[in-house]
KEKEFI-806420 format. One line per 10 residues: number of its first residue (from 1); their letters; for each residue x, y, z of C-alpha. Coordinates in steps of 0.5 Angstrom, whole numbers, plus 500, padded with zeros to 3 digits. Layout:
BEGIN
NUM = A = X,Y,Z; ...
// end
This chain:
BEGIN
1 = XXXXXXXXXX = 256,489,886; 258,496,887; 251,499,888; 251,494,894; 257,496,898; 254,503,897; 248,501,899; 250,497,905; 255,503,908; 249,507,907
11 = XXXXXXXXXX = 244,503,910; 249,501,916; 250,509,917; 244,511,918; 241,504,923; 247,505,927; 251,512,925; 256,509,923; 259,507,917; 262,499,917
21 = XXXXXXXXXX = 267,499,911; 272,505,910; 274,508,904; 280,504,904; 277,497,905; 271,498,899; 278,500,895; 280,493,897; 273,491,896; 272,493,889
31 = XXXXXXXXXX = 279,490,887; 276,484,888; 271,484,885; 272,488,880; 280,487,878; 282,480,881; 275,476,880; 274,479,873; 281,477,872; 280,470,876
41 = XXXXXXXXXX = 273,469,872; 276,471,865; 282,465,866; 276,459,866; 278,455,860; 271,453,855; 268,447,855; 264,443,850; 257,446,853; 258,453,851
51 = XXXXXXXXXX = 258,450,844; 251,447,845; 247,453,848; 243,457,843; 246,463,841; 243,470,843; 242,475,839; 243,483,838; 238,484,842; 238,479,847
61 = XXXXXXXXXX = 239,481,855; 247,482,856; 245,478,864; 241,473,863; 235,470,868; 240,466,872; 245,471,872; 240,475,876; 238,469,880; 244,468,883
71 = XXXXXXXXXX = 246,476,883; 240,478,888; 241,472,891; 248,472,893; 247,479,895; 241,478,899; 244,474,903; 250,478,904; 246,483,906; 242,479,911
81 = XXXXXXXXXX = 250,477,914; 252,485,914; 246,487,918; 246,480,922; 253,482,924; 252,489,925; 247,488,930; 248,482,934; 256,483,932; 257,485,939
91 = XXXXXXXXXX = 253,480,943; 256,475,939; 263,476,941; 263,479,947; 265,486,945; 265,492,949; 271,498,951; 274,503,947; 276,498,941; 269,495,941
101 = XXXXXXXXXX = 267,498,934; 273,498,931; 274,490,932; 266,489,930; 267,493,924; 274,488,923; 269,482,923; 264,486,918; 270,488,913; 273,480,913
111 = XXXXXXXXXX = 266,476,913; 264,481,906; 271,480,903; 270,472,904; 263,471,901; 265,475,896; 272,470,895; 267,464,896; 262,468,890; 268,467,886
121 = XXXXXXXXXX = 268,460,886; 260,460,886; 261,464,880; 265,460,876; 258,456,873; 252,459,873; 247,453,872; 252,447,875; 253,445,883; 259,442,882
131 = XXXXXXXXXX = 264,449,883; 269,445,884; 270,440,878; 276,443,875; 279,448,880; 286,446,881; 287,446,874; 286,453,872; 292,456,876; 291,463,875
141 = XXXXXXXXXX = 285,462,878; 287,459,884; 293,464,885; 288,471,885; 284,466,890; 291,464,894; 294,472,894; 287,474,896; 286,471,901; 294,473,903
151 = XXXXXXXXXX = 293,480,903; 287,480,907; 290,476,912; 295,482,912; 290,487,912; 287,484,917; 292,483,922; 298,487,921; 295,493,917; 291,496,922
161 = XXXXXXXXXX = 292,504,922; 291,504,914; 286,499,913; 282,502,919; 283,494,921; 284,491,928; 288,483,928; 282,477,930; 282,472,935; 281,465,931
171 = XXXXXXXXXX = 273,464,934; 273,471,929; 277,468,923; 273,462,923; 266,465,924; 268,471,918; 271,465,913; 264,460,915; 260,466,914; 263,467,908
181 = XXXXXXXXXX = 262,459,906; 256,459,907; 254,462,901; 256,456,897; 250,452,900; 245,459,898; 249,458,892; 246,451,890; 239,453,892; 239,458,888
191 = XXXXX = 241,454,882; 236,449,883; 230,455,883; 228,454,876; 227,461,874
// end
């Protein structure tokens, strides 16, 4: 997923000449999803199937098929969220005057940071549909998720200069969190792809 950011703020500088993502925001970006996901992931207790699946050997890939399925997946269609937005963005909500760009970047950083929070969830089976099965029993899990989406709310909102942020009407909250939502019926396609 680096490589992804990468390749989204490059691809977004060069179609518009602008960048949507600071340094700032990809820092808190990769924070998720390396650190706080990885931790959140780490934390899912084993269950019997594990035990049932054929073991792979030294020479086995270390990302399976499915893996890779639900990987370009997902970042297929976070791409396809980032450049919708970036060029109807503006359209859509009505954007125009000196804070224009500022407020439509906003939304681009908030509709990337909760597809990647509702990945997670995807994330926690790679061949099952029922995510959810589960959740609330595992607490570190649903504190990253819970002090995740804390932060990015004050990221958002109150820490404008520094995160290079602008605070977001309701209308803009909703379409970055379904956005983001969104990746959970792409994630059951994906699943059902037999590959």
């Amino acid at each position: 997923m680096h490589s992804f950011c990468s390749f989204l703020c490059f691809f977004a500088n060069y179609a518009s000449g602008s960048a949507p993502l600071t340094a700032v925001q990809l820092l808190w970006v990769n924070m998720i999803m390396d650190t706080l996901g990885a931790l959140a992931l780490a934390t899912e207790p084993p269950n019997d199937e594990l035990m049932k699946r054929a073991p792979v050997g030294r020479k086995g890939n270390f990302i399976s098929n499915v893996m890779w399925r639900n990987i370009l997946g997902q970042s297929l269609y976070q791409f396809l969220v980032i450049w919708f937005l970036q060029v109807y963005g503006k359209t859509i909500f009505r954007l125009d005057g000196p804070d224009a760009n500022l407020t439509l970047n906003t939304i681009i950083f908030n509709s990337f940071v909760f597809c990647q929070l509702f990945n997670e969830v995807n994330s926690r089976e790679m061949e099952k549909i029922e995510v959810w099965e589960g959740l609330l029993d595992n607490y570190v899990f649903v504190t990253v998720i819970g002090v995740t989406l804390f932060f990015q709310i004050i990221i958002i909102e109150y820490l404008g200069t520094f995160a290079n942020t602008t605070p977001l009407s309701f209308a803009q909250w909703f379409v970055s969190v379904f956005f983001g939502f969104l990746g959970m019926p792409i994630a059951v396609l994906l699943k059902k792809m037999q590959i």
